[in-house]
C-alpha positions in Angstrom: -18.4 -26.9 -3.7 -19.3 -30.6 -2.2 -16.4 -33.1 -3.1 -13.7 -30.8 -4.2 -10.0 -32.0 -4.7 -7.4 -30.7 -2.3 -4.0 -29.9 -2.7 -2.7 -32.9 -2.6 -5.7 -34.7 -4.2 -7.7 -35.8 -1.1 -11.2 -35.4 -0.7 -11.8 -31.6 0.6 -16.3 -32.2 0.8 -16.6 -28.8 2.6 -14.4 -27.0 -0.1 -12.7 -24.9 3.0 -9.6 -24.7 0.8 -11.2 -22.9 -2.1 -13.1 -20.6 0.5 -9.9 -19.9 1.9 -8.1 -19.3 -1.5 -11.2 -17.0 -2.3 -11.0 -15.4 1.1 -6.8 -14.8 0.9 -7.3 -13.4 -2.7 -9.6 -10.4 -1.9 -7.7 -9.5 1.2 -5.0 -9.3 -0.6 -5.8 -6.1 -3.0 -7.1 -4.2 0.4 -3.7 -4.6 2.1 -2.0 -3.3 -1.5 -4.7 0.1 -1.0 -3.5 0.6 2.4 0.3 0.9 1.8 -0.2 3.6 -0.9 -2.2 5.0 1.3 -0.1 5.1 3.9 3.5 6.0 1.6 1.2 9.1 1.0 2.4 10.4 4.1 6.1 10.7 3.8 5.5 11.7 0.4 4.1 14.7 1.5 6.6 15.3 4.0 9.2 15.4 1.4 7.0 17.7 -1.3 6.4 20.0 1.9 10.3 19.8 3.2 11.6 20.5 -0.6 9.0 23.6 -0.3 9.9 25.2 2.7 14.1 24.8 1.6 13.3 26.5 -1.6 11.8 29.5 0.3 14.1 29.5 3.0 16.9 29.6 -0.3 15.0 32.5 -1.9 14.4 34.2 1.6 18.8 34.1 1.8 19.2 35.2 -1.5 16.8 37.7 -1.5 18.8 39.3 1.7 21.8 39.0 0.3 20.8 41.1 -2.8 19.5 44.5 -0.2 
């Protein structure tokens, strides 16, 4: 990595900027995982909610039918 170019063409001889491009691009997939991970949860919510009104619909119906 000695005597790498920089952005703007100067002399980079520790190569921090392509360690730091290296470093940016595979944190960047992690943080991608962790928001579908994380808009699991309302997800769930709403699978559970849509659930629990289709009971509650049947439960009506059903006593409206006795």
């Amino acid at each position: 990595m000695a005597n790498t170019q920089g952005p703007q063409g100067t002399n980079d001889p520790a190569g921090s900027t392509q360690m730091f491009r290296a470093f940016v691009d595979e944190a960047a997939p992690r943080g991608r995982q962790q928001q579908t991970a994380s808009s699991g949860g309302p997800r769930l919510g709403l699978i559970i909610g849509v659930i629990a009104a289709v009971a509650i619909v049947a439960a009506v119906a059903w006593l409206a039918m006795k």
